[in-house]
N, C-alpha and C positions, 0 to 999 in steps of 0.2 A: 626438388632442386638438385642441381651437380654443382659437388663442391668438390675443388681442390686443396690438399694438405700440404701444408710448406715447413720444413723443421727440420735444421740440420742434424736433427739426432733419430737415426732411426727409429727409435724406443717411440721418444712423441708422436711419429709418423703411425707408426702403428695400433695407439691409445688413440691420435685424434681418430683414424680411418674406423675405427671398431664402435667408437663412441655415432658416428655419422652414420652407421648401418644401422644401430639401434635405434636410431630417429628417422628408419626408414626412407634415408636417401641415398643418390649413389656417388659414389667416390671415385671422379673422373680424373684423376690423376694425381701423382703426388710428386712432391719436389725436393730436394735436399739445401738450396741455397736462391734467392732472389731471382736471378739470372735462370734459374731451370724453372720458375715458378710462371715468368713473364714468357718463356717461350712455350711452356704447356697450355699457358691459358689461352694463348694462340691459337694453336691446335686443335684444345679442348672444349674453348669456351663457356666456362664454368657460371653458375649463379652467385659463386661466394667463394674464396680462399681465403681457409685460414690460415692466418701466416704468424708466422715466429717474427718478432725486430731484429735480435743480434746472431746475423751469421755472416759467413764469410763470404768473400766474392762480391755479392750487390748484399746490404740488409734491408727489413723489411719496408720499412719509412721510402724506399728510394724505391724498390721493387712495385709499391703502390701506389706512388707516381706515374710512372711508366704502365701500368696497367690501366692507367685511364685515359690510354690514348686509343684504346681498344675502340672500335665502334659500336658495342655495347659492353663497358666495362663491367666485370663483376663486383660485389658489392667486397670490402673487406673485412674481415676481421682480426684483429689482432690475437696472438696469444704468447702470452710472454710469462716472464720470471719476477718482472721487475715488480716491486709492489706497488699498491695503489696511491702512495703520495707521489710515487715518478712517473705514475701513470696520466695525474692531472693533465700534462701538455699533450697528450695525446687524446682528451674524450672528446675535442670536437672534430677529430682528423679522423676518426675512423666509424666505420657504421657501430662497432664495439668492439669491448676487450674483454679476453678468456685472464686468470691469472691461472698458472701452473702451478700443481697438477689441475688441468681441467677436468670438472667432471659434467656428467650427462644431463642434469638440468640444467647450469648453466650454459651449457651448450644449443639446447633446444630455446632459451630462452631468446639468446643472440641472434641463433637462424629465425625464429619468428619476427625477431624485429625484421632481418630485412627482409621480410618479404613484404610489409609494409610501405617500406620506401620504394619512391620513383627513381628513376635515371636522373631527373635532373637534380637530386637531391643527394645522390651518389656522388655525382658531378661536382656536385659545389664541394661536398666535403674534402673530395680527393685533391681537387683544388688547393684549396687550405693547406692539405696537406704537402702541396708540392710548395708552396709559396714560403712557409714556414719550417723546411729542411732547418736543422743547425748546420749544415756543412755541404759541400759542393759535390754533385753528382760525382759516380766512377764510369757510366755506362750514358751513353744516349740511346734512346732510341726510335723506332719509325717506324708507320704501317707500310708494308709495301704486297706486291703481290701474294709474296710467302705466309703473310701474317705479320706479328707484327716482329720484326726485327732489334735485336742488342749488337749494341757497337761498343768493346772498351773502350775508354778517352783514351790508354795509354797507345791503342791501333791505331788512332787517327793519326796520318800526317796532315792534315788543311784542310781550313772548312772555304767552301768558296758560294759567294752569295751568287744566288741564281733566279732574278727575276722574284718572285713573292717568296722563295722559299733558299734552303742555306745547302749544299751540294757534301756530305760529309764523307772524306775520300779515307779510306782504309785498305787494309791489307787485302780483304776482299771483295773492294770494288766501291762500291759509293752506295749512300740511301740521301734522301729527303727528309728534309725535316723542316716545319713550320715555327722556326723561332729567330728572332732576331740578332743578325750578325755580333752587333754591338752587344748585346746582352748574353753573347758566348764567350766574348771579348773577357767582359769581365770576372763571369763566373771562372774560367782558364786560365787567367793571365801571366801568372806563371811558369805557365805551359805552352805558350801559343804566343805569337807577335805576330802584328799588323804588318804585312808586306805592299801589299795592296791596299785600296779603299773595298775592296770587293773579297780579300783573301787575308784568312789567319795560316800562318805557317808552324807544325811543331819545331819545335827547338829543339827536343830529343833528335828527331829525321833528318834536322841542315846536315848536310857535308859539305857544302862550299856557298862561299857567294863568288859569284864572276861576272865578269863586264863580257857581253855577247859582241860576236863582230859588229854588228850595228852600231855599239853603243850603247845599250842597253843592259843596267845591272838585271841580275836574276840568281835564284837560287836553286841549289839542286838539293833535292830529298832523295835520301834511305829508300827505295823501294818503289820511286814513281820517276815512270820513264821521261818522263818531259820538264825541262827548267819549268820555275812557276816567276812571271816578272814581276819586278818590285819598283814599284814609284819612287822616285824624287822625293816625294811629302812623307815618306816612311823609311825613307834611308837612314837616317840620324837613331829612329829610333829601334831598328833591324842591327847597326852595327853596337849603340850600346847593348841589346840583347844577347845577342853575340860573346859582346867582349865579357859578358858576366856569367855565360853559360858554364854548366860543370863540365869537365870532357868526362 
């Protein structure tokens, strides 16, 4: 199997990588934080990453969300600090967990299981585990031709729905992504208001709202060349937005 090592301490990176050679597989890359874990595995395609939960940037709970949009996800495993009565909310969201320091039976015991499991069992669990977050994403992200792609929320200026799928416009251009406008709405909402029936707008990126010569209100974003227009049925609730935004 190829496995990937995720752990913001290098010390762990090099105890997990030493420990997976002696179990005779190979160590197809390694990661220091969530966000380099999801773009390796991209790249790498791994049968398993173990990952750390508390580091900086993306941690591992949100990192293994996101890993299962992969078109064959890898299987996860946790390895953490935390002890095992904190670890109860986690035994049915991961294929298992290492407690630190890990050592090499327990190790070999974890990677046996999943070899075990299917994809679709992978699947369900990873599920679980997106569904049952305590707290709202920092990152989206999307398959696209590169693999699979990370976008901060805080990059995003507006998500605009497009036909079965949500248009996520950023600093570096846009991805796709398969979830529902209104269900961004919410997980955001403090971050994001309803302009359109079709478009969220950040709040961070307004610089202005203005009335276009047509008539027509509209707003303009921080960083995107073109006003975005705003309905009638969302004005009321764009200018309270507005009016309580921080400068």
């Amino acid at each position: 199997m190829k496995v990937l090592v995720c752990d913001d301490e290098a010390l762990a990176r090099l105890r997990l990588k030493r420990l997976v050679e002696l179990a005779h597989m190979e160590v197809t890359g390694e990661a220091a934080s969530g966000r380099e874990a999801v773009e390796c595995a991209g790249r790498t395609r791994p049968d398993v990453v173990l990952m750390d939960i508390r580091m900086p940037d993306m941690d591992g709970l949100e990192a293994a969300a996101h890993l299962q949009k992969m078109e064959h996800p890898p299987a996860v495993i946790f390895c953490t600090a935390y002890d095992e009565h904190a670890l109860q909310a986690f035994r049915v969201h991961a294929v298992d967990y290492l407690l630190k320091p890990v050592n090499a039976d327990d190790l070999n015991r974890a990677l046996r299981k999943t070899r075990s499991l299917n994809r679709v069992q992978v699947a369900e669990m990873s599920h679980k585990l997106l569904v049952n977050r305590p707290r709202r994403r920092r990152h989206l992200s999307a398959r696209t031709h590169r693999g699979l792609e990370v976008v901060p929320i805080e990059e995003v200026r507006y998500f605009q729905a497009d036909q079965k799928y949500v248009a996520v416009h950023f600093g570096g251009g846009y991805v796709l992504i398969d979830e529902p406008l209104k269900a961004l709405e919410e997980e955001f909402e403090d971050l994001f208001v309803r302009i359109h029936r079709s478009t969220l707008a950040s709040m961070h990126y307004i610089e202005s709202l203005e009335c276009s010569p047509q008539g027509h209100f509209e707003v303009h974003l921080r960083g995107v060349e073109e006003p975005l227009p705003v309905s009638r049925r969302h004005m009321a609730g764009l200018r309270k937005a507005l009016t309580g935004k921080k400068k």
